[in-house]
C-alpha positions as CSV (number, residue, x, y, z in Angstrom):
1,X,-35.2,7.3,-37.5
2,X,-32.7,7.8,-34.8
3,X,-33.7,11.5,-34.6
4,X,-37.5,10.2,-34.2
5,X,-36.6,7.7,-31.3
6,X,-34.5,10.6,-29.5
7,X,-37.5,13.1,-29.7
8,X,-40.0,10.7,-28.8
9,X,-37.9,8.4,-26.2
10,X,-39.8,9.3,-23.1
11,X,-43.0,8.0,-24.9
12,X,-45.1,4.7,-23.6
13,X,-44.5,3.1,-26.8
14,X,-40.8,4.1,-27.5
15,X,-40.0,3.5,-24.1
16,X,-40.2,-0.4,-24.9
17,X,-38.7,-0.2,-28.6
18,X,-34.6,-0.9,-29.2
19,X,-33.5,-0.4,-31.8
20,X,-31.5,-3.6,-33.7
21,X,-27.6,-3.5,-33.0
22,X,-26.1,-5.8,-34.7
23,X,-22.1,-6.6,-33.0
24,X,-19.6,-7.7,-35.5
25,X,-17.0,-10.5,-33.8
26,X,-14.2,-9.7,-36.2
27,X,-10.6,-11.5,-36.8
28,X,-7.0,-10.5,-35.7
29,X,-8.3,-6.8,-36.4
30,X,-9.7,-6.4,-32.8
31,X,-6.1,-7.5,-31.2
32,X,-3.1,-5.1,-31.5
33,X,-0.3,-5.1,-29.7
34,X,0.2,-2.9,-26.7
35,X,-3.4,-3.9,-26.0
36,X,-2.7,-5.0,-22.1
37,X,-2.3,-1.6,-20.1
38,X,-6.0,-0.8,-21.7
39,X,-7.4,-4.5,-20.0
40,X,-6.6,-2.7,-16.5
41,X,-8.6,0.1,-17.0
42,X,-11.9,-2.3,-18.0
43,X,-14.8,-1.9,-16.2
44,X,-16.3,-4.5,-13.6
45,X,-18.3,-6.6,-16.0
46,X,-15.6,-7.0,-18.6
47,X,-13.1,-8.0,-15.9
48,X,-15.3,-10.4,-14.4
49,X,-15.7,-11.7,-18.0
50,X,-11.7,-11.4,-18.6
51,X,-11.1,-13.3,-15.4
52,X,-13.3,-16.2,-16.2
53,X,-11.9,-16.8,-19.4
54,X,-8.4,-16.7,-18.0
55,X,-9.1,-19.1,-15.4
56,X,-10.8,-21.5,-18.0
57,X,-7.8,-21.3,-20.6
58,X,-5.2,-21.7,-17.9
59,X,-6.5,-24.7,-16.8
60,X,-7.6,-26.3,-20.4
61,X,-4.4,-24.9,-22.0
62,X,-2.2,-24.4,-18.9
63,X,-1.1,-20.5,-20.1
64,X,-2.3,-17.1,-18.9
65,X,-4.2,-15.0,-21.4
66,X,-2.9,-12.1,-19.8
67,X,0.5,-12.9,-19.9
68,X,0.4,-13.8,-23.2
69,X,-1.4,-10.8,-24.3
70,X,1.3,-8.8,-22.7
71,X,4.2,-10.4,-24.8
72,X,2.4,-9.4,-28.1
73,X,4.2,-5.7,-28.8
74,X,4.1,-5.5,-32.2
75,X,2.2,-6.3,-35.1
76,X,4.5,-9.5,-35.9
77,X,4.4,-10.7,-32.7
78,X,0.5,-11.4,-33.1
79,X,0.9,-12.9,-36.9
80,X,3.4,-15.1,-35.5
81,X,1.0,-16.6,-32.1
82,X,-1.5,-18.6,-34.3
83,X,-1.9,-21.0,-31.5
84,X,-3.0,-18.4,-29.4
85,X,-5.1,-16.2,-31.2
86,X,-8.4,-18.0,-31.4
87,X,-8.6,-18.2,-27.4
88,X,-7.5,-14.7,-26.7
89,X,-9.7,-13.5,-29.3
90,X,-12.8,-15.1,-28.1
91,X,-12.2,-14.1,-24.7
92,X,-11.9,-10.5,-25.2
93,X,-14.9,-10.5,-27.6
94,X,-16.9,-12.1,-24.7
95,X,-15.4,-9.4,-22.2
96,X,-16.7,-6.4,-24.7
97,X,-20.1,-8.1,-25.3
98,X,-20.3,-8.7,-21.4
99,X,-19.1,-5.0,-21.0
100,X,-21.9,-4.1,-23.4
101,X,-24.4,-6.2,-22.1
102,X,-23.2,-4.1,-18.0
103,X,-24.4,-1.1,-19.9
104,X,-27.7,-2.7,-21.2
105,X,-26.6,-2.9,-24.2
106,X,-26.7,-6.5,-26.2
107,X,-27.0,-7.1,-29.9
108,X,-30.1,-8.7,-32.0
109,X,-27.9,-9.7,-34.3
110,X,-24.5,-11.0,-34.8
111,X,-22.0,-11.5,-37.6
112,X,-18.9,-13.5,-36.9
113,X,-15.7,-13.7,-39.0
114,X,-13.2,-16.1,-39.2
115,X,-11.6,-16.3,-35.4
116,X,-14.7,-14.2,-34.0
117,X,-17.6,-17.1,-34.6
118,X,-17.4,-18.6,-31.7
119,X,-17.5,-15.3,-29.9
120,X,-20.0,-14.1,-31.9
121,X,-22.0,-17.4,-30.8
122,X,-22.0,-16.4,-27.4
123,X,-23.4,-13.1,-28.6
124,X,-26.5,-14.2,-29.4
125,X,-26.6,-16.7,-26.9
126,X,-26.2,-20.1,-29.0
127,X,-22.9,-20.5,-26.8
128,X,-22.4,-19.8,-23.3
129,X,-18.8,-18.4,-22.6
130,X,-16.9,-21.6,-21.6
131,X,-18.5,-23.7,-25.2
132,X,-16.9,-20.5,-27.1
133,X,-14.0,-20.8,-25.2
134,X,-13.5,-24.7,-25.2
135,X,-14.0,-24.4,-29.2
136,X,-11.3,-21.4,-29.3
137,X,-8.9,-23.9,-27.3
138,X,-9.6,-27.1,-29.6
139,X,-8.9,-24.6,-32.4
140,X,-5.3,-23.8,-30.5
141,X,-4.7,-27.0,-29.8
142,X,-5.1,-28.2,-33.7
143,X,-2.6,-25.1,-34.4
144,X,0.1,-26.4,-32.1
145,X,0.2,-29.7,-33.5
146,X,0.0,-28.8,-37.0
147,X,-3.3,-30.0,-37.7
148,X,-5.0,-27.3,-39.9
């Protein structure tokens, strides 16, 4: 099918046909340590994205996401930050899709997994950023004090 679309792309019809894309918002398997020096070489739209997020969780949790994403160096490092895994996760899952969506690219479907639901929300649009985010920081929140 994907051979079709490329040899007919330029076509009236396949002009105005995407194909489906589904995005998968995964777990803890989208944040590795050493993930920080990558954030500065982002693109526009997904460090517009990053920045919002950062501003929101700093002033709902009162902690950078970017500092904190710095400190996490190794793979125990990020099993041990429960409490912060849900917001950082979400907001780098809304960066890529907003990075995606700067290249005209956005999915028609979605599939979210354990800490990447609420990002996939946003995804297809049942969320806007700062609901995924706020649900991500409740979920920190009941993490800190023990209530899961």
């Amino acid at each position: 099918m994907l051979k079709l679309f490329r040899r007919h792309r330029n076509h009236p019809v396949a002009a105005r046909i995407r194909p489906p894309i589904g995005f998968l918002y995964n777990s803890r398997e989208c944040l590795w340590p050493g993930l920080k020096p990558y954030l500065e070489q982002a693109d526009e739209p997904f460090l517009a994205s990053w920045q919002r997020s950062e501003r929101f969780v700093e002033e709902r949790l009162g902690w950078s996401l970017t500092e904190r994403l710095a400190r996490l160096q190794t793979a125990e490092d990020v099993a041990a930050q429960q409490t912060l895994l849900e917001p950082l996760l979400t907001a780098l899952q809304i960066a890529l899709t907003d990075a995606w969506r700067g290249r005209g690219i956005g999915p028609t479907h979605v599939t979210g997994r354990s800490a990447g639901e609420f990002a996939a929300g946003y995804g297809q649009g049942a969320l806007s950023d700062i609901q995924a985010l706020e649900l991500a920081c409740r979920v920190s929140e009941m993490f800190s004090s023990g209530r899961t």
